[in-house]
C-alpha positions in Angstrom: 0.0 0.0 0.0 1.4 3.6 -0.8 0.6 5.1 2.5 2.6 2.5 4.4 5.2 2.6 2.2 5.0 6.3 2.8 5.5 5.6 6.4 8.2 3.1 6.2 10.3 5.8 4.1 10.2 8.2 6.3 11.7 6.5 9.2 14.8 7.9 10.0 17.0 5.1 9.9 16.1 4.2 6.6 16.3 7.5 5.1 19.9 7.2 7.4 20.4 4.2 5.4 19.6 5.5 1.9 22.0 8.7 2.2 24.8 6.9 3.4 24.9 3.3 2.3 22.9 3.5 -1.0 22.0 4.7 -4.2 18.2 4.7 -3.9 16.2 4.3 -6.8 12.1 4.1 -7.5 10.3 3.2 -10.4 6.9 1.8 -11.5 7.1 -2.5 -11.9 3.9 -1.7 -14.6 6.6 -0.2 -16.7 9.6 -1.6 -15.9 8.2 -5.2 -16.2 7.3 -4.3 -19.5 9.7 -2.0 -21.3 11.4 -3.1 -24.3 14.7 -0.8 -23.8 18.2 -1.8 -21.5 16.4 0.0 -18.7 14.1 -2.8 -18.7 15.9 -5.3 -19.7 18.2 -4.9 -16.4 15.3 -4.5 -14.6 13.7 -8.0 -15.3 17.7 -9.5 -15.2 17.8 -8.6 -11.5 14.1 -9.7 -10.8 14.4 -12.7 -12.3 17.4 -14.0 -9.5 14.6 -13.3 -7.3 11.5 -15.3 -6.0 9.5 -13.3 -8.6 10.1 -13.9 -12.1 6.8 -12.1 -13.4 6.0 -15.4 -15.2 2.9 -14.6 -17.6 3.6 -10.7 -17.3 2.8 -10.8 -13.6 4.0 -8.1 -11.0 7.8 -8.2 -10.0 7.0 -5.3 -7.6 9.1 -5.1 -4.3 12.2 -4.1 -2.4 15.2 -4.6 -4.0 18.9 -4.4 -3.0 21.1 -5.1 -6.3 24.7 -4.2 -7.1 25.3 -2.0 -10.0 26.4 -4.4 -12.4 22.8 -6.2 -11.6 23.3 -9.1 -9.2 20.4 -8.8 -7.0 21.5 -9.1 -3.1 18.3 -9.6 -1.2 14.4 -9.1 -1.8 11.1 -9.0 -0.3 7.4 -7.5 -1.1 7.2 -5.8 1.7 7.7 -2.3 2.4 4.8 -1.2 4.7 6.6 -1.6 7.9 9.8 -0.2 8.6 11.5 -2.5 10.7 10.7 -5.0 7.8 12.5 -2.6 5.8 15.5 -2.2 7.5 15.7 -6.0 8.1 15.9 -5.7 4.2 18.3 -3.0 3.8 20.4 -4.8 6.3 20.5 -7.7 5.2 21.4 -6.6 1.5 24.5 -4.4 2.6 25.3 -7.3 4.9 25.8 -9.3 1.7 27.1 -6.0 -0.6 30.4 -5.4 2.0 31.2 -9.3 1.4 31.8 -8.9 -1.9 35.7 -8.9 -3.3 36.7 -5.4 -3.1 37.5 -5.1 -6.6 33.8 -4.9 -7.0 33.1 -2.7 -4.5 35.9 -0.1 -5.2 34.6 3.3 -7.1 34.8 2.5 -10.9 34.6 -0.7 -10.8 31.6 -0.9 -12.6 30.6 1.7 -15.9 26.9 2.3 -17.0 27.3 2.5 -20.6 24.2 4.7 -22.6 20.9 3.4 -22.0 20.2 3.8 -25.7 16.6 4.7 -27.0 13.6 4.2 -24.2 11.1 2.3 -25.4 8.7 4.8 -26.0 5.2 2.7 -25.4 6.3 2.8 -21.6 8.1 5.9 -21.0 5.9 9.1 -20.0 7.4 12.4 -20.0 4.9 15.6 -19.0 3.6 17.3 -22.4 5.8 20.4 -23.6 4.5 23.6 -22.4 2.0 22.1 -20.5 0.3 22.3 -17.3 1.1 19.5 -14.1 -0.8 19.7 -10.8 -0.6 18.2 -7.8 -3.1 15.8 -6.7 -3.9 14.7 -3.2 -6.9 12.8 -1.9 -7.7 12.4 1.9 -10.6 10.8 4.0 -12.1 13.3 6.2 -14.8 13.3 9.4 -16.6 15.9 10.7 -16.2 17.5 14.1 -18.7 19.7 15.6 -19.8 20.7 11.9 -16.0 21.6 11.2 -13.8 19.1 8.3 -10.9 17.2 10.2 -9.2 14.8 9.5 -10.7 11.2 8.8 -9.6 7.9 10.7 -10.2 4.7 9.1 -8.6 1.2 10.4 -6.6 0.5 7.5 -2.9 1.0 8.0 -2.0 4.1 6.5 -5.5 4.7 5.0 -5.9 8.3 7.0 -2.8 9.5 5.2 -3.2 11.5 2.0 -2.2 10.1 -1.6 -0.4 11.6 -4.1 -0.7 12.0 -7.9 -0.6 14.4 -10.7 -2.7 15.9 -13.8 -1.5 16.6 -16.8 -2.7 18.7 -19.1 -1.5 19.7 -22.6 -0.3 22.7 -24.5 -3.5 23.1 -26.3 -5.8 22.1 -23.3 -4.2 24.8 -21.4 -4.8 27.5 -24.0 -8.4 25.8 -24.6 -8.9 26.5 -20.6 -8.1 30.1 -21.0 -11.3 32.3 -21.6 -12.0 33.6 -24.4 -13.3 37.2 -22.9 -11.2 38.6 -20.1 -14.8 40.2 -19.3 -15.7 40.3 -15.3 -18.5 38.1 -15.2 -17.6 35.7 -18.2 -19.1 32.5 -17.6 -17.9 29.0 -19.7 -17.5 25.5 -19.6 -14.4 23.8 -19.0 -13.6 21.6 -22.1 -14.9 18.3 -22.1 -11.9 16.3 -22.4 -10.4 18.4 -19.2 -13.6 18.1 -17.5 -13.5 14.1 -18.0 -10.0 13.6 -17.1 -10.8 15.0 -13.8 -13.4 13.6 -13.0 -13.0 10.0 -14.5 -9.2 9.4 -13.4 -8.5 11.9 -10.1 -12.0 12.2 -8.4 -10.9 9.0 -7.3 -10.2 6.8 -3.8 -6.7 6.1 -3.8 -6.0 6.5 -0.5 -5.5 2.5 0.5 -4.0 1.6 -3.0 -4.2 1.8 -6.8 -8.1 2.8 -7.8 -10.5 1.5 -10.0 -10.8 4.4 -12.3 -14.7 5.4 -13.5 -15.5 5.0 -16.9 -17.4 7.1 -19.2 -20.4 5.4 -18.4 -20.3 5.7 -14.3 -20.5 9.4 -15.1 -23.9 10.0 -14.5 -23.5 13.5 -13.7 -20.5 16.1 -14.5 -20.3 19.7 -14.9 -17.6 22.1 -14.4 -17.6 26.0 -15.1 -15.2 28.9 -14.9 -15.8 32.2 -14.3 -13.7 35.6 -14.5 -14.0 36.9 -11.4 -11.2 39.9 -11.9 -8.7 41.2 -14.4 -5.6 42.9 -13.1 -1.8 43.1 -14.0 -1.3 39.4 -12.1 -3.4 38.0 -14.7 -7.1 36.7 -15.1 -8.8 35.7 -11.9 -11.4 32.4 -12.4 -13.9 31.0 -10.4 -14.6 27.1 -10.9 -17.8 25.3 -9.9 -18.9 22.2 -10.4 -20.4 18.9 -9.1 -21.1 15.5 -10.4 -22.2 12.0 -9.4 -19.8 9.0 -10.0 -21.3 5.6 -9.5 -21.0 2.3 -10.9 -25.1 2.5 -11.1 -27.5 4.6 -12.7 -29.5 4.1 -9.1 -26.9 5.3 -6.5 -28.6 3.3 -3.9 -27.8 0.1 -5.9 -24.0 1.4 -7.0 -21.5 -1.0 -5.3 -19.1 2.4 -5.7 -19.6 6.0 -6.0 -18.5 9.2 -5.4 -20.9 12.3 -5.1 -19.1 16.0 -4.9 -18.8 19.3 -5.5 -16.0 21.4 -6.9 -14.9 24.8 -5.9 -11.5 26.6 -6.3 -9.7 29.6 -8.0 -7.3 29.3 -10.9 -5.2 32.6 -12.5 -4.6 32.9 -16.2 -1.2 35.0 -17.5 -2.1 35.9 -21.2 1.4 36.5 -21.5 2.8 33.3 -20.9 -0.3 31.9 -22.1 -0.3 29.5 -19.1 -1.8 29.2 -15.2 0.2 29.8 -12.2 -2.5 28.8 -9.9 -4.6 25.9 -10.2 -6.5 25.8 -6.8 -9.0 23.3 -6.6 -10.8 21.6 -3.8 -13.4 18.7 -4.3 -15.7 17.4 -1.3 -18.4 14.8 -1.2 -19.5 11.4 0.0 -17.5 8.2 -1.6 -18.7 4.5 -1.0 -17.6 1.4 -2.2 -14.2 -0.1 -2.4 -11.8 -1.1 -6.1 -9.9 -4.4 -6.0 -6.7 -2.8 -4.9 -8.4 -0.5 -2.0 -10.0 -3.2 0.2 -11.3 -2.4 3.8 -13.3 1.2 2.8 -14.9 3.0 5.6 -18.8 1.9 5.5 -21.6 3.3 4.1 -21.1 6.8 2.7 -18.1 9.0 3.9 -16.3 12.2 3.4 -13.6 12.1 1.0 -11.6 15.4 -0.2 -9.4 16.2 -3.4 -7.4 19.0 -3.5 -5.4 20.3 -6.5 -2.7 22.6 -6.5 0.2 23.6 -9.3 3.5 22.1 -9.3 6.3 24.2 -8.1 9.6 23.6 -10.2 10.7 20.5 -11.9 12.0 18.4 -9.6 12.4 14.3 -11.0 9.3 13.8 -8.1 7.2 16.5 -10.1 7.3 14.3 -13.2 6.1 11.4 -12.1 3.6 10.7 -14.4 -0.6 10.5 -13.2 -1.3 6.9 -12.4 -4.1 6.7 -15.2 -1.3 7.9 -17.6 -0.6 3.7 -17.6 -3.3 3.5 -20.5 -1.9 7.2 -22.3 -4.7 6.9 -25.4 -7.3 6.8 -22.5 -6.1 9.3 -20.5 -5.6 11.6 -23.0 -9.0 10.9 -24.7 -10.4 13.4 -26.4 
């Protein structure tokens, strides 16, 4: 589960662990096990001296402590506790400062160039685009004021993380049309749908379900200019819509009802936004195959978007929807 994993790498003795002894590396097994390019051919090398061969295309995901030139030194699937993971770490630099020190010496092993990545598997944010943060959180109520939400899942209170990208020409598409006080439009469809179908989602406990076109049974989202100034075009966004795996709610095994409010700023100039600020709020029920043990009945569940500051490698990791890119990107 991300949020446990979350937890394990922040305890300090791992994070002690990854300055000092380590080169630490992350990366997505739904790409890597798949990837026809020498990233991904090292990748499966090293997984395959493991218990976890990905026979069939299966998931080779885990904890892995590997030398450079690829021989892996210890493994497990396990990275929600972190006394699991420094039993892991240990146990792989354990077996790393046993090695001859020829191979352990600096040099003694060259990365060559990667070559061409294959590109079916490799996502890189659109040029001159738009990337913003994505959290979701549970959330309670107490005495009438949000909090935040407890659940008994391990982790599951925490927030989750993810991005949404949009392109060159849905940015410019966003932007009105009038910079009139008052102005009132739609967001574009395929913005509107990418929102709500892929990141008005439950990911707090693990990967999502995402909705399909067809479990939108209600979605609307509209901006408004709310001031013009020198800092650029001030816009108001409502919205609200009803997710659910049923045209009856009552009968929908998952769902999602909420509204959206937030304020986003336009720079004609630079013909992009440099704030994004979104909130969504509204009851979620229901649970995906990946995000067992939901709270039950209907609870509160919050979204909050926000732009990305800089471009930092952890501000390009791509939205987790981005896995099926022709779908995401849908028109």
């Amino acid at each position: 589960m991300i949020a446990g994993r979350a937890s394990a790498f922040s305890d300090p003795a791992v994070l002690k662990m990854a300055r000092e002894d380590f080169v630490p590396v992350t990366a997505d097994d739904w790409y890597q096990r798949r990837r026809q390019d020498a990233e991904g051919e090292f990748f499966r090398k090293v997984a395959a001296q493991g218990p976890r061969k990905g026979q069939g295309g299966s998931t080779r995901q885990g904890i892995y402590v590997l030398t450079a030139d690829g021989e892996l030194l210890s493994y497990k699937n396990a990275g929600q506790l972190a006394e699991v993971t420094r039993e892991e770490l240990t146990r792989g630099l354990d077996k790393y400062r046993k090695l001859p020190e020829n191979r352990r010496k600096p040099g003694a092993v060259t990365v060559g160039d990667p070559g061409k990545l294959d590109p079916a598997y490799t996502r890189t944010p659109p040029p001159g685009g738009l990337v913003v943060r994505v959290h979701a959180r549970i959330l309670d109520r107490n005495d009438g004021e949000l909090c935040k939400g407890t659940c008994k899942t391990l982790g599951g209170d925490q927030a989750s993380r993810d991005f949404l990208w949009l392109t060159r020409d849905e940015v410019r598409a966003l932007a009105p049309a009038k910079a009139d006080v008052g102005f009132t439009y739609d967001v574009p469809a395929a913005i509107r749908d990418r929102v709500l179908m892929f990141h008005l989602v439950d990911n707090t406990r693990g990967e999502p379900n995402f909705w399909t076109r067809d479990d939108v049974r209600r979605g609307r989202m509209t901006l408004t200019v709310t001031g013009v100034s020198d800092a650029g075009v001030e816009l108001r966004l409502d919205g609200d819509a009803l997710l659910a795996t049923n045209a009856d709610p009552k009968k929908a095994e998952r769902g999602y009802e909420v509204r959206l409010r937030g304020t986003l700023r336009y720079l004609p100039d630079k013909q992009t936004f440099d704030r994004f600020d979104v909130a969504a709020l509204g009851e979620h029920w229901g649970e995906g195959t990946y995000t067992r043990r939901a709270r039950p009945g209907r609870s509160l569940l919050g979204v909050a978007f926000g732009p990305v500051v800089g471009d930092a490698p952890a501000d390009r990791v791509p939205p987790q929807a981005a896995r099926e890119v022709g779908r995401y990107f849908a028109k």
